[in-house]
N, CA, C and O of each residue as an XYZ file, in Angstrom:
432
protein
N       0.846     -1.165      0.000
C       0.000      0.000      0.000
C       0.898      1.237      0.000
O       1.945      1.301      0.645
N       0.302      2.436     -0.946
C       1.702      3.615     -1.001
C       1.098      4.316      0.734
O       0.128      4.169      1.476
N       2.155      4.964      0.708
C       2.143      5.773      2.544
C       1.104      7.024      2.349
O       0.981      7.810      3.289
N       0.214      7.260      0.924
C      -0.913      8.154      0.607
C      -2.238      7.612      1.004
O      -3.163      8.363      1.315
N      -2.360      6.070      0.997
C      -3.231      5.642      1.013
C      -3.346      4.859      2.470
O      -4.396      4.251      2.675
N      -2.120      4.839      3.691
C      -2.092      4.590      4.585
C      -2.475      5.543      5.326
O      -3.256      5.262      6.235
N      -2.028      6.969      5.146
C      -2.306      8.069      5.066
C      -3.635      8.561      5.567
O      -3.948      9.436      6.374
N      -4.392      7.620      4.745
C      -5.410      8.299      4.638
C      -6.743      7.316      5.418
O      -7.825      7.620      5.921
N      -6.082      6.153      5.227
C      -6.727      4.994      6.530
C      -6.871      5.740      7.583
O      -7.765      6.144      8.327
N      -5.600      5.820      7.422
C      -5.099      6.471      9.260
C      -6.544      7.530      9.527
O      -7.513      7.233     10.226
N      -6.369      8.660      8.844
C      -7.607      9.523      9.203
C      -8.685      9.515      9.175
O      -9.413     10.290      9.795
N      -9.208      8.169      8.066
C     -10.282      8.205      8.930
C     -10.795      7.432      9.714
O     -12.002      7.224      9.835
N      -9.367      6.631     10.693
C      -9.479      5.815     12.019
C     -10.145      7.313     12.673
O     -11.265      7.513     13.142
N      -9.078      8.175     12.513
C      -8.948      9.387     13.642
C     -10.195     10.075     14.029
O     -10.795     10.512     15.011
N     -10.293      9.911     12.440
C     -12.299     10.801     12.481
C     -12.982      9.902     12.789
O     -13.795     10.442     13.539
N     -13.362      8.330     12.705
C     -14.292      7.941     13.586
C     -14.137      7.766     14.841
O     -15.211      7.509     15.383
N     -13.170      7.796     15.613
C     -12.617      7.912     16.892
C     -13.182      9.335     17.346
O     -13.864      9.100     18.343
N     -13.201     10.263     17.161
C     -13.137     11.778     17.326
C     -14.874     11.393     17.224
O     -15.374     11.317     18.346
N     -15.652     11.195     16.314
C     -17.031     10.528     16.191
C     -17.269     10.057     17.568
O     -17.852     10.599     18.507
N     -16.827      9.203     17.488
C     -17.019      8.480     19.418
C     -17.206      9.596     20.412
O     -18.236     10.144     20.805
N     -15.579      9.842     20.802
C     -15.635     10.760     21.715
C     -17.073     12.180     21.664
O     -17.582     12.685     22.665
N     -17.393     12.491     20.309
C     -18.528     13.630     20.266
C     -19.581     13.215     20.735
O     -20.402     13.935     21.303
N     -19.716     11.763     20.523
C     -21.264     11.033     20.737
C     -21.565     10.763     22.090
O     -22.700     10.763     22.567
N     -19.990     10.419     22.994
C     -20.641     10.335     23.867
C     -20.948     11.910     25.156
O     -21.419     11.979     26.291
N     -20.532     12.655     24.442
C     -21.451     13.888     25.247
C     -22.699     13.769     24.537
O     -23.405     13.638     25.536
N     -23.606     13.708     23.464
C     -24.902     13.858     23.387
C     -25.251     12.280     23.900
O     -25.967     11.958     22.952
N     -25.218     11.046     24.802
C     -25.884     10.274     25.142
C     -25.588      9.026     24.471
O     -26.564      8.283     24.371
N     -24.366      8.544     23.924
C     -24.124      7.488     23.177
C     -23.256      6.422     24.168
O     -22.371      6.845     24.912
N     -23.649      4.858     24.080
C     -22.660      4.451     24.940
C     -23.393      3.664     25.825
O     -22.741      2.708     26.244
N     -24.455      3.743     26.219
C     -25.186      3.229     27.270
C     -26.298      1.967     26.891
O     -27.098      1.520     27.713
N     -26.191      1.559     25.675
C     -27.418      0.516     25.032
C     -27.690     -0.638     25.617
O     -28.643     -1.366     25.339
N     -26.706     -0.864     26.592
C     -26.701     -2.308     27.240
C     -27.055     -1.857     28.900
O     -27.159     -2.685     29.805
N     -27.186     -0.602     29.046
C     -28.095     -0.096     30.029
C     -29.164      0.618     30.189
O     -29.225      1.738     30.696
N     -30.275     -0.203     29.634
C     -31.476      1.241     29.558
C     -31.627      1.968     30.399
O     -31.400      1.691     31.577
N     -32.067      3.119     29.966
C     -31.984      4.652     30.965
C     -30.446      4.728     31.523
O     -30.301      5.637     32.341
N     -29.382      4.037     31.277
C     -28.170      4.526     31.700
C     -27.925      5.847     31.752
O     -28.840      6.612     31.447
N     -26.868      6.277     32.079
C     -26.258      7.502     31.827
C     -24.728      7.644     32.187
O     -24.346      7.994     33.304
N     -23.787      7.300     31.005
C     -22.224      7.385     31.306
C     -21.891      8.743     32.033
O     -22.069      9.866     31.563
N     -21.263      8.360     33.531
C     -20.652      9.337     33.696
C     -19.018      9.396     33.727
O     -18.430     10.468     33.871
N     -18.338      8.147     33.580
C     -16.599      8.427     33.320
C     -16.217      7.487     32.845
O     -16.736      6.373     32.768
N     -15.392      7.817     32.531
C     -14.657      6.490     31.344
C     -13.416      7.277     31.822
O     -13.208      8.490     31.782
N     -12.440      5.998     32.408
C     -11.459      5.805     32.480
C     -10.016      5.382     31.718
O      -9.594      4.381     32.297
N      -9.539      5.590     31.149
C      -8.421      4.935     30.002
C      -7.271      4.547     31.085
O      -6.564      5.401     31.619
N      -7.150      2.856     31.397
C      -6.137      2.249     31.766
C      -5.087      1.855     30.555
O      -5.264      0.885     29.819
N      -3.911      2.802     30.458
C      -2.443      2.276     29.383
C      -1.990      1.054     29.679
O      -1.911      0.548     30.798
N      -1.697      0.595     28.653
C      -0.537     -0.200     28.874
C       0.115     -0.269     29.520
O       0.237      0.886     29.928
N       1.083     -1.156     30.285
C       2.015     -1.124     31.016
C       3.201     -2.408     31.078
O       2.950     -3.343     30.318
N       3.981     -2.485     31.595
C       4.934     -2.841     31.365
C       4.640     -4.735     32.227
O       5.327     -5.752     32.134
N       3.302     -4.454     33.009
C       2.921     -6.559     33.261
C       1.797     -5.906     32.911
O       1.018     -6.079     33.849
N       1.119     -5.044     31.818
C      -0.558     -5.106     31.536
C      -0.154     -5.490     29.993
O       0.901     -5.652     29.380
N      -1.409     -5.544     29.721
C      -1.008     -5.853     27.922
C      -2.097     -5.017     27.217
O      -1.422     -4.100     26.750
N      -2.953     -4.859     26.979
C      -4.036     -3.606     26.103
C      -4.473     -2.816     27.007
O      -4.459     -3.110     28.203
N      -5.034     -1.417     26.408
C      -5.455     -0.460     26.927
C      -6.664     -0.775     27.060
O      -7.034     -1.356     26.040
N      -7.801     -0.643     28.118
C      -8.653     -1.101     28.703
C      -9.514      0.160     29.201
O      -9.127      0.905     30.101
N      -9.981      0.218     28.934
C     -11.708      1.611     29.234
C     -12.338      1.088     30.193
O     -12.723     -0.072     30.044
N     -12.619      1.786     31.435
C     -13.217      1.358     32.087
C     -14.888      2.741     32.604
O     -14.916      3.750     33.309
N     -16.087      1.924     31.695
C     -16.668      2.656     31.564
C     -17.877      2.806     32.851
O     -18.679      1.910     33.117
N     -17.811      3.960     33.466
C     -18.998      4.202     34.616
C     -19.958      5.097     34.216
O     -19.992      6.172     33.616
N     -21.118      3.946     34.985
C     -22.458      4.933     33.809
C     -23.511      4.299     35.446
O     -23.485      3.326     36.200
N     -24.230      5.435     35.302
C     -25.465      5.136     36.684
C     -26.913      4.480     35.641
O     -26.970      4.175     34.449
N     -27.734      4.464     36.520
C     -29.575      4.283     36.290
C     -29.815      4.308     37.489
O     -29.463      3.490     38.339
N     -30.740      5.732     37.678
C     -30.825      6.169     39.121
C     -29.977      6.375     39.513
O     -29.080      7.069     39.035
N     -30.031      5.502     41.097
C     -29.212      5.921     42.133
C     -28.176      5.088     42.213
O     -27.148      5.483     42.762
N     -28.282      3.441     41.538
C     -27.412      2.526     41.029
C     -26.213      2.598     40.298
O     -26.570      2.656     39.121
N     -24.879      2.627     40.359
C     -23.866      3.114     39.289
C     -23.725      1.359     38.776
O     -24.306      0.436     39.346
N     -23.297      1.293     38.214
C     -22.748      0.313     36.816
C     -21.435      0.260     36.355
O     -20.781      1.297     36.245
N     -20.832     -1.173     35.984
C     -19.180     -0.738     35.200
C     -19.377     -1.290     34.087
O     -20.516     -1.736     33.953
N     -18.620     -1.440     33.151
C     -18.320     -2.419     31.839
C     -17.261     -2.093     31.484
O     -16.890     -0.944     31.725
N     -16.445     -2.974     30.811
C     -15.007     -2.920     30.229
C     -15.331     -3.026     29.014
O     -16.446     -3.370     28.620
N     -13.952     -2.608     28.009
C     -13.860     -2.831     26.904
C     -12.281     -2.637     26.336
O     -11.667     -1.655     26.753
N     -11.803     -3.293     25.660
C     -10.337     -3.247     25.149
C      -9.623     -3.086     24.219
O     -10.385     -3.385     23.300
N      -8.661     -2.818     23.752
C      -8.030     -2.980     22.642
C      -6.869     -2.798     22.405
O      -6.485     -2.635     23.563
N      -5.462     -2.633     21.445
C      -4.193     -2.490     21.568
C      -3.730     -1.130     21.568
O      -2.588     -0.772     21.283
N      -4.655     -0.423     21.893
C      -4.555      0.914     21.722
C      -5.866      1.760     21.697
O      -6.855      1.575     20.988
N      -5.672      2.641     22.545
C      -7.051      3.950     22.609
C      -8.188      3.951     21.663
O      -9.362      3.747     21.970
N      -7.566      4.287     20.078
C      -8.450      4.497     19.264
C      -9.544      3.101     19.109
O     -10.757      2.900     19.147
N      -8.789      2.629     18.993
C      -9.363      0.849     18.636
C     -10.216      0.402     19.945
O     -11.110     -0.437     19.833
N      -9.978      0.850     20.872
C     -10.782      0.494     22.032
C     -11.930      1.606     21.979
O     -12.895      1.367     22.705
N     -11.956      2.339     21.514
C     -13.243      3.290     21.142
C     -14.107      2.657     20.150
O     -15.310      2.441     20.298
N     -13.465      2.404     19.223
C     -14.288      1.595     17.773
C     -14.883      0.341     18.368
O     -16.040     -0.014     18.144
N     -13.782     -0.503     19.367
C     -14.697     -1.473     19.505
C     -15.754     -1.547     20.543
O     -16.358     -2.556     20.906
N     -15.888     -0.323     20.970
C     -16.816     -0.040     21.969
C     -18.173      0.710     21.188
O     -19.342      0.656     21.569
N     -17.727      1.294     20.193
C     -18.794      1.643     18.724
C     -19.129      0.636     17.968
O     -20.078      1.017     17.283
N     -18.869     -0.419     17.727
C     -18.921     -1.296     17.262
C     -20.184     -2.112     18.220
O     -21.221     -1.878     17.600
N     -20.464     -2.810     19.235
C     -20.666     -3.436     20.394
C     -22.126     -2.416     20.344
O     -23.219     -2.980     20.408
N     -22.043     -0.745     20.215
C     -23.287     -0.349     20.674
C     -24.143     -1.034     19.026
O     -25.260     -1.545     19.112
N     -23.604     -0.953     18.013
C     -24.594     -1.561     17.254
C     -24.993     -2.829     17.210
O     -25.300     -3.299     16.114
N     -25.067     -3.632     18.389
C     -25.280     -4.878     18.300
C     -26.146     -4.573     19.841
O     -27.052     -3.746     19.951
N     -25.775     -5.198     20.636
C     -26.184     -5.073     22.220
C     -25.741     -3.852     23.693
O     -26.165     -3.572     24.814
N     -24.633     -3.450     22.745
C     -24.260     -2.871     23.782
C     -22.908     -3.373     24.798
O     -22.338     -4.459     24.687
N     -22.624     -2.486     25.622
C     -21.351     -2.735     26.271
C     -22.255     -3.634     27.336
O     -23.468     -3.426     27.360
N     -21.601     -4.758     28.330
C     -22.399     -5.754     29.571
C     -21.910     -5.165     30.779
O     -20.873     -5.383     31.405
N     -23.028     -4.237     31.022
C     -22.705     -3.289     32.624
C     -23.221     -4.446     33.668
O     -24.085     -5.321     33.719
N     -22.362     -4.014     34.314
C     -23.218     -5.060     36.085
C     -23.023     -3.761     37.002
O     -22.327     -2.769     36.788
N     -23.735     -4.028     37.939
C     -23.288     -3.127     39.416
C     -22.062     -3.261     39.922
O     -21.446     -4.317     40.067
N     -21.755     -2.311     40.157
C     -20.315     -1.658     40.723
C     -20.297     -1.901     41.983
O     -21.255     -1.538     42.666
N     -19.325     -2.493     42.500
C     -19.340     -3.213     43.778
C     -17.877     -3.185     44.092
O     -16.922     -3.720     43.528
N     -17.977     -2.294     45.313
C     -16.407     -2.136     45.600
C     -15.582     -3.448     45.912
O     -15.901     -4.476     46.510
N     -14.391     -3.045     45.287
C     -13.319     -4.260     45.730
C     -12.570     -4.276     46.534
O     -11.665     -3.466     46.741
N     -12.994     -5.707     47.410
C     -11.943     -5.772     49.184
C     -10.853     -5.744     48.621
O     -10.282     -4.992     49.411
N      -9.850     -6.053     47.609
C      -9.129     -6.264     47.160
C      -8.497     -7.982     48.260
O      -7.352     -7.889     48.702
N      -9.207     -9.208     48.551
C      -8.923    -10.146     49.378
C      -9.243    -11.294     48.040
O     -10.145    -11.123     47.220
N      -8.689    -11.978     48.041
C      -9.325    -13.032     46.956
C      -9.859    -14.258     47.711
O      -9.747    -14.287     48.937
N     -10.632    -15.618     46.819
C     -11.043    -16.055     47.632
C     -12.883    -15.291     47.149
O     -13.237    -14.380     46.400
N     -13.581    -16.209     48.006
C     -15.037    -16.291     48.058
C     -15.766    -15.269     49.264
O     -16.107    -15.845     50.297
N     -15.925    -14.314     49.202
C     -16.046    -13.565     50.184
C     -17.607    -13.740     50.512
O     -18.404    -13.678     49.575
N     -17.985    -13.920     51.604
C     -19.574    -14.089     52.090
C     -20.235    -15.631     51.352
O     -21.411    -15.855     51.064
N     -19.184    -16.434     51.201
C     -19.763    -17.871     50.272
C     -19.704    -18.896     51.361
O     -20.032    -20.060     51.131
């Protein structure tokens, strides 16, 4: 492929990425939580014992908050595949439930 036409992939990764990020200020993001409402998304990097960048998305209904993950080898791509996912079902929120950080079966 010439570096014109990589070029140009590239941008419009960038612009549907940039798409994402716009959508989710007007209400995009939440399909796998009806009446959700995202309030933070977190971007966990890479790191040196992690391996993909990992979104960690917080969204309420009511008074209830919610998490869901989503991943990829990099930022942009973890946006797409989180755009991707709302045209099907949606991201899989559960309730947010703090972690003892103890492993093991806690209350079992």
């Amino acid at each position: 492929m010439r570096a014109k036409e990589a070029e140009l992939q590239w941008l419009k990764r960038l612009q549907r990425t940039g798409e994402v990020l716009w959508a989710l200020t007007e209400g995009f993001g939440c399909k796998g939580l009806s009446s959700g409402v995202i309030e933070e998304i977190r971007v966990c990097l890479p790191g040196a014992r992690r391996g993909d960048v990992l979104l960690v998305v917080k969204a309420t209904r009511g008074d209830v908050k919610h998490v869901a993950f989503v991943g990829g080898p990099d930022v942009p791509t973890a946006l797409l595949t989180w755009r991707q996912k709302e045209t099907r079902d949606g991201l899989k929120f559960r309730e947010e439930k703090p972690w003892s950080g103890r492993g093991g079966n806690e209350g079992s």
